[in-house]
Structure formats: structure tokens, C-alpha cells
N, C-alpha and C positions, 0 to 999 in steps of 0.2 A: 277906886284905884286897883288895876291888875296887877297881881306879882305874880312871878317865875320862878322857879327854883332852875336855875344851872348846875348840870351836872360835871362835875369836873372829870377832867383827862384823868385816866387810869395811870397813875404814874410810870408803867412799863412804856403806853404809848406815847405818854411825854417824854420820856427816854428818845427815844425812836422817832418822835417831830423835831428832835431838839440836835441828834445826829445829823438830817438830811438839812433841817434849816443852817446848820452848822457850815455844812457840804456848798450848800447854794449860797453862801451870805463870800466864805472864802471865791466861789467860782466867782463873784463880783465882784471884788478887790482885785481878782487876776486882771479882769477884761475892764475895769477902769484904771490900769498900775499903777493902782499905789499898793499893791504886792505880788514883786518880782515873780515870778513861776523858778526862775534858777536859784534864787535863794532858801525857797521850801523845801524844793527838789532836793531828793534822796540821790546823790553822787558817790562814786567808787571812792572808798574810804582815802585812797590813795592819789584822789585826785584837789587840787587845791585850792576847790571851791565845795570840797566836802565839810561837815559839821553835824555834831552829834545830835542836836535836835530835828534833825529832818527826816530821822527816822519814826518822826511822830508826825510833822509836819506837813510830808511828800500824800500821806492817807487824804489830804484834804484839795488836794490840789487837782486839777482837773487839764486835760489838754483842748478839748471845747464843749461844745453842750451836749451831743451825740453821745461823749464820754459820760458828762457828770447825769445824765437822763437815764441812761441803760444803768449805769452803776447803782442812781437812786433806786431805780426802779427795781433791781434785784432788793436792796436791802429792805426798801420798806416792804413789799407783795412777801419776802420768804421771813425776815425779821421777826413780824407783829407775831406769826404762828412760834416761832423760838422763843419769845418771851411769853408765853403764853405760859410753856410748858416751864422756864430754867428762869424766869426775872428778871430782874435791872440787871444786876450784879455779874451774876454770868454772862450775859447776854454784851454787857458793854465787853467785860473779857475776851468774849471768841470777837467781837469785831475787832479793837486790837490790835489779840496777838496774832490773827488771823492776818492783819495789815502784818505785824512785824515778821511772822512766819514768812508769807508771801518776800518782802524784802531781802531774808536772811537769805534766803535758797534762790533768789536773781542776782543778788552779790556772788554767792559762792559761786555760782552758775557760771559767773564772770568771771571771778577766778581761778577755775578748772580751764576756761578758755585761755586764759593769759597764758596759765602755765604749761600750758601743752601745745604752744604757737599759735595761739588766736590772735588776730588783729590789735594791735593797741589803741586803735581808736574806741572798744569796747569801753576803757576806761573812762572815757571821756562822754558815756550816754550817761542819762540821767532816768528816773521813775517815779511816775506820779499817779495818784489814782486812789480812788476806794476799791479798785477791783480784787484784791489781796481779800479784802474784809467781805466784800459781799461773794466771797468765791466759800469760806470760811463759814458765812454764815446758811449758804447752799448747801453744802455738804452738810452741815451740822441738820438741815430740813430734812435732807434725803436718811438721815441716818434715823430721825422723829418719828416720820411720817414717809418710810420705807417705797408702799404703797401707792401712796399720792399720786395723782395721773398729770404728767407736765408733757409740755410740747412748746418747743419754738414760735416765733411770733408768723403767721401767716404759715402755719404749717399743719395740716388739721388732723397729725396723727402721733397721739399720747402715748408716753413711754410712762411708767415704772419710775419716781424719783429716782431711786437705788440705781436705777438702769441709766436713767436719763444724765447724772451727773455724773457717774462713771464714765458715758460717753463723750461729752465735758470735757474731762478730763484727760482723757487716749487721744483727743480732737488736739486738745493745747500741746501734749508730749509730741503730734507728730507733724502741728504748726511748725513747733520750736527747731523740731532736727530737719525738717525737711524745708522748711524757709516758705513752704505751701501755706498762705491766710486764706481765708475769705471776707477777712475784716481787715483788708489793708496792711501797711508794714508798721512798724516802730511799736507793735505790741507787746509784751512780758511776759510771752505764755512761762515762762516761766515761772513767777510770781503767781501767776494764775493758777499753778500745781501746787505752789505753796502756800498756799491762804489755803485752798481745798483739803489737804494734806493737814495742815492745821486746824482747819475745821473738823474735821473725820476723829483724829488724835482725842479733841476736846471733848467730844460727843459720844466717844465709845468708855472713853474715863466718865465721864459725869452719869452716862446712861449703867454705868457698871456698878459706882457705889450708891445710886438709887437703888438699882435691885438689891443689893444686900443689905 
């Protein structure tokens, strides 16, 4: 009789199979409804199909598979090197608060528009996505592993992490005010500076009281 020994999952990266199966198992409940996408959905506080847990809820929700595939795809390719170095523990934290950072700063986003004459139909869009978290958990790489040579998909010329998510970043700020995508409308670059912002925040603190 042959026996095998299995070697079990590293608990960081069961962490991190257990987030993305999380991610896909919710995008399936969307796309057979029996769970509403407007019910997850993170809504303007002041709108009357807003609710306090979807500020946890909206991290999971996906708008189609182009969404929930790019998102996975940042989180696990930059994720597994962050746990690497910070663990479970941190590691579930920057994803998160990284989602809830991301959220806070496309709310208040919204609310600097209301109050200064922005359309009131603002009120009434809604935000879903892991893009907060894995924007959070990018930065948090870039700030790692400074170094690292990244580059866009079908683009065969490597930036400087540090470089590459900064640029990221200046891309989403000037999405946002100029209404110019190249990924289509109804995106949050907003949210996207605040998962990143979030990310960066958590990364210079944690990388701080390591050194001392």
C-alpha cells in the first residue's frame, strides 16, 4: 500500500484562497438572484435603500465577471507577496480597511459634490467591487517591494512599482475630474484613490514600527 503525505496550505495562503473563493461564490448568488446586487450595494447614506452593513457587504459584490477577474486578479498576483512579509492578520486588515477607506472618500466625494451644486442624481448611484481593497493592497506592494518591475497587460514596458502605482493613481485623479476613462463610465476612481491612500497610510505605519 502507497501513502502520501499532503502538505497543507500555508495558512496566509488559505487566508487568500478563502477571500477570492469568498469573492466568486458571492459573484454567483448575484448572477443566479438569489442575492440582490441593490441590497449589498453601498448607497448614499441619505438615500433610502442605504444600510449600515453594506459597507462590508458592497467589498463583495461584483458588476460582471471582467470586474470580479481583474479585481481577483490584482488581489491574489500582489496579496500572497504582502502576506508574505505582514501575515493573516495585517494582511486581512489593509484589505478591509483598504475596501472601507476606498468607500469613505467616494461618499465624501459625493458629498462635496452635493454641497457645492452637483447633480442630485449622485445620490442615488450605488458602489460595489473589491477595487478599494485590491487598490490598498497595490500600494501597500509598491511601498514592500519599492523596486519590483510591473507593467500593464499587453504592454511590454516595466515601470518601478513605486512609479507604476503612483501613476495609477494621477490616472484615476484625472479619470475622476476630467470624465476622460479608458475603462468605460460608471467607475469610482474615486474609491480607487482611497483604497490606494489607504493602502500607502497602513504600509508606512507598519513599515515604521518594524524598523524601530
Amino acid at each position: 500500500m502507497n501513502t502520501q503525505t499532503r502538505h497543507p496550505l500555508r495558512p496566509d495562503m488559505r487566508t487568500l484562497y478563502i477571500l477570492i473563493a469568498l469573492n466568486v461564490l458571492v459573484f454567483l448568488m448575484q448572477q443566479s438572484g438569489t442575492l440582490p446586487t441593490e441590497a449589498g450595494a453601498l448607497w448614499y447614506p441619505q438615500n433610502e435603500a442605504y444600510a449600515p452593513y453594506q459597507w462590508l457587504s458592497h467589498m463583495f459584490l461584483h458588476a460582471d465577471l471582467a470586474h470580479l477577474l481583474l479585481n481577483m486578479y490584482a488581489v491574489g498576483m500582489f496579496g500572497r507577496y504582502v502576506l508574505q512579509v505582514w501575515g493573516e492578520k495585517r494582511f486581512l486588515l489593509l484589505y478591509f480597511l483598504g475596501g472601507l477607506g476606498a468607500a469613505a472618500l467616494y461618499l465624501l466625494w459625493v458629498y462635496v459634490k452635493l454641497q457645492t451644486g452637483g447633480s442630485n442624481a449622485l445620490a442615488y448611484v450605488h458602489v460595489i467591487g473589491a477595487s478599494g481593497a485590491a487598490f490598498a493592497i497595490l500600494a501597500a506592494f509598491s511601498t514592500l517591494f519599492p523596486d519590483a518591475p510591473l507593467s500593464l497587460m499587453f504592454v511590454p514596458v516595466a515601470f518601478k512599482a513605486k512609479h507604476f502605482v503612483l501613476g495609477l493613481v494621477a490616472y484615476e485623479a484625472f479619470a475622476e475630474i476630467s470624465g476622460v476613462s479608458l475603462f468605460g463610465s460608471n467607475i469610482a476612481h474615486v474609491a480607487h484613490i482611497g483604497g490606494a491612500l489607504t493602502g500607502w497610510l497602513l504600509a508606512w505605519w507598519w513599515q515604521t514600527r518594524r524598523t524601530r
